[in-house]
C-alpha positions in Angstrom: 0.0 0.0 0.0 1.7 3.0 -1.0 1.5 6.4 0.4 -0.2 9.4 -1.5 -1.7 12.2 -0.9 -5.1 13.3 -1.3 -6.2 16.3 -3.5 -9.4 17.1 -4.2 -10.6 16.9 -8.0 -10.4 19.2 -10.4 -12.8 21.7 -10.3 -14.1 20.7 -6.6 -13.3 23.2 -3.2 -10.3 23.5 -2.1 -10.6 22.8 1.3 -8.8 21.3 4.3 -12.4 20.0 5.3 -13.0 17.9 2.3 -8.9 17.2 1.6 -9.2 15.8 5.1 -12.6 14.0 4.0 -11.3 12.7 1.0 -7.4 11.3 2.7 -10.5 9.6 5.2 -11.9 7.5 2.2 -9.4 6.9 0.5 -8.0 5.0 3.7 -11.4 3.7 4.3 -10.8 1.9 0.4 -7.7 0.6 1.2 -9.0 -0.5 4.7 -12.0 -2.3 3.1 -9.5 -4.0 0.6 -7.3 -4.9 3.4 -10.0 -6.3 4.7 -11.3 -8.7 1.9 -7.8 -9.9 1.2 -7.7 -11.1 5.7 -10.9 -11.9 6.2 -10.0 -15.3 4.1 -7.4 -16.1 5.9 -9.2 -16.0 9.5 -12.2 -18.0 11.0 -14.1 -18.6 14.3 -13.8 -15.7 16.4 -11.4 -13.9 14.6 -13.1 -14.0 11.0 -16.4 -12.7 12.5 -14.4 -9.6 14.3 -12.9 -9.6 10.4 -16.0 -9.7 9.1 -17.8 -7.0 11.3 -14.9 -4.7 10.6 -15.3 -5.0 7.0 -18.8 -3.8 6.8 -18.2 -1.2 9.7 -15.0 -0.1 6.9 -17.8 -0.2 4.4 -20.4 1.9 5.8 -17.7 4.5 6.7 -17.0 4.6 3.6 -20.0 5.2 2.2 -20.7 8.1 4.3 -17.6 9.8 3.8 -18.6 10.0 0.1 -21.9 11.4 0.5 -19.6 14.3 2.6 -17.6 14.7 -0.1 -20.7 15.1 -2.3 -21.5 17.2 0.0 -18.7 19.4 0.4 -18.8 19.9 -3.4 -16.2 17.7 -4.4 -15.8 14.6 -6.1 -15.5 11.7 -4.0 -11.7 10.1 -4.5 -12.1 6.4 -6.3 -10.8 3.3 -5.0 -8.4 1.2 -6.6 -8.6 -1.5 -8.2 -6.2 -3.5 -6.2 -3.8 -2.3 -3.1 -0.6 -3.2 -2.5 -0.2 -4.8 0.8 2.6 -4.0 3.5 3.7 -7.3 3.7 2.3 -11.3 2.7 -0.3 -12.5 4.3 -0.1 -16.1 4.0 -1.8 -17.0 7.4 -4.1 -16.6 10.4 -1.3 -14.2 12.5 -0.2 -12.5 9.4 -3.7 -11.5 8.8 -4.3 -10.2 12.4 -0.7 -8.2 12.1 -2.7 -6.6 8.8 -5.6 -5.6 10.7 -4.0 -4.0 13.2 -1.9 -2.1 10.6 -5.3 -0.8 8.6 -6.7 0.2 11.8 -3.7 2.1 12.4 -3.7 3.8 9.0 -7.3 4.4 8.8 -7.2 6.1 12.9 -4.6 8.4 11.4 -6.9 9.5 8.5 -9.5 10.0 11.4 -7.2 11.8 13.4 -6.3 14.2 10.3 -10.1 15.3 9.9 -11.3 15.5 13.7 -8.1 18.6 13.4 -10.2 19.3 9.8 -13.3 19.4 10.6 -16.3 21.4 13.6 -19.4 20.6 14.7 -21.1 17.4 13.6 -18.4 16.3 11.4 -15.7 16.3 13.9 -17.8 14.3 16.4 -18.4 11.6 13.5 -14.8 11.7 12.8 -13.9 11.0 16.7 -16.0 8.7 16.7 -14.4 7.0 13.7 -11.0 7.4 15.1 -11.9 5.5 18.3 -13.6 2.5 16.6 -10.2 2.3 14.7 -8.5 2.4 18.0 -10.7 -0.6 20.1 -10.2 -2.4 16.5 -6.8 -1.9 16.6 -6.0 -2.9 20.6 -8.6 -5.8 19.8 -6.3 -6.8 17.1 -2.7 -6.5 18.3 -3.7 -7.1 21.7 -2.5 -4.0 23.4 -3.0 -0.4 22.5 -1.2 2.8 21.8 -1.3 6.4 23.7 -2.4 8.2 21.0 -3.9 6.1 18.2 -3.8 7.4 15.2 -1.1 10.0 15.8 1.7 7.1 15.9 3.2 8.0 12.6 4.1 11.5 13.9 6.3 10.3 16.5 10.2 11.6 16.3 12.0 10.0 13.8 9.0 8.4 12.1 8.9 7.7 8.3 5.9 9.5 7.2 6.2 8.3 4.0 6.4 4.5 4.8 3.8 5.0 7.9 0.9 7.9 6.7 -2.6 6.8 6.9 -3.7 6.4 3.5 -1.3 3.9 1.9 -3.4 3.4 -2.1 -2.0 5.4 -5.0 -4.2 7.2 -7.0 -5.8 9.1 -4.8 -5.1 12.5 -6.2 -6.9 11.3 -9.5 -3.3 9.5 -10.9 -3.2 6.2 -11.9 
């Protein structure tokens, strides 16, 4: 999954609102791709968390493209395919990949709750947390500040942002 960064269309506002919006679904694509490609490898317990996350990705998703509409822009497409961090051959690969979409997608979150007032930024929050309890659920522990982990000193921000799906600034 490779970084990009997220610009809104031409012709649409030039916002930090919908720029933040649109980063936010373009992780939410890669997340719900993540997603598809894990849920396979996982069953019991563990595919049904994978499987509620998936359509909880999904309905995110959804909504942050009506916002975009919204906004006046053009909601960012998802990719055909994503490329993935790293193989996931196997059950604890496929929990490690969880964790690391929850990760990136909190970080989206955590851009537009800074983006965004009212409404919006309590939706956003509110994203940002599920991502969180997803995230501790998956790698077993959490993180002080979820998705601010890729700001820490020394960080790659290129190798760690939260949306990790080319194309996003309408290149393919």
């Amino acid at each position: 999954m490779s970084t990009r960064s997220v610009r809104p269309a031409e012709g649409d506002a030039d916002s930090p609102e919908l720029t933040a919006v649109q980063a936010a679904l373009a992780a939410e694509h890669a997340a719900v791709y993540g997603y598809g490609v894990l849920g396979g490898r996982l069953d019991g317990k563990p595919g049904s968390e994978a499987r509620a996350a998936y359509d909880a990705h999904r309905a995110r998703r959804d909504a942050l493209a009506r916002t975009a509409r919204d906004l006046g822009g053009r909601p960012v497409a998802s990719n055909a395919a994503y490329a993935l961090p790293f193989a996931v051959p196997d059950g604890p690969a496929a929990v490690r990949l969880a964790a690391v979409l929850e990760d990136r997608v909190a970080g989206a979150y955590a851009d537009l709750v800074r983006a965004t007032e009212g409404a919006r930024r309590k939706d956003a929050a509110g994203a940002l947390r599920e991502a969180a309890v997803r995230s501790a659920r998956w790698r077993g522990g959490n993180v002080a500040f979820p998705g601010l982990a890729e700001r820490a000193t020394g960080a790659d921000t290129a190798a760690t942002g939260p949306v990790e799906a080319a194309g996003a600034d309408g290149t393919r």
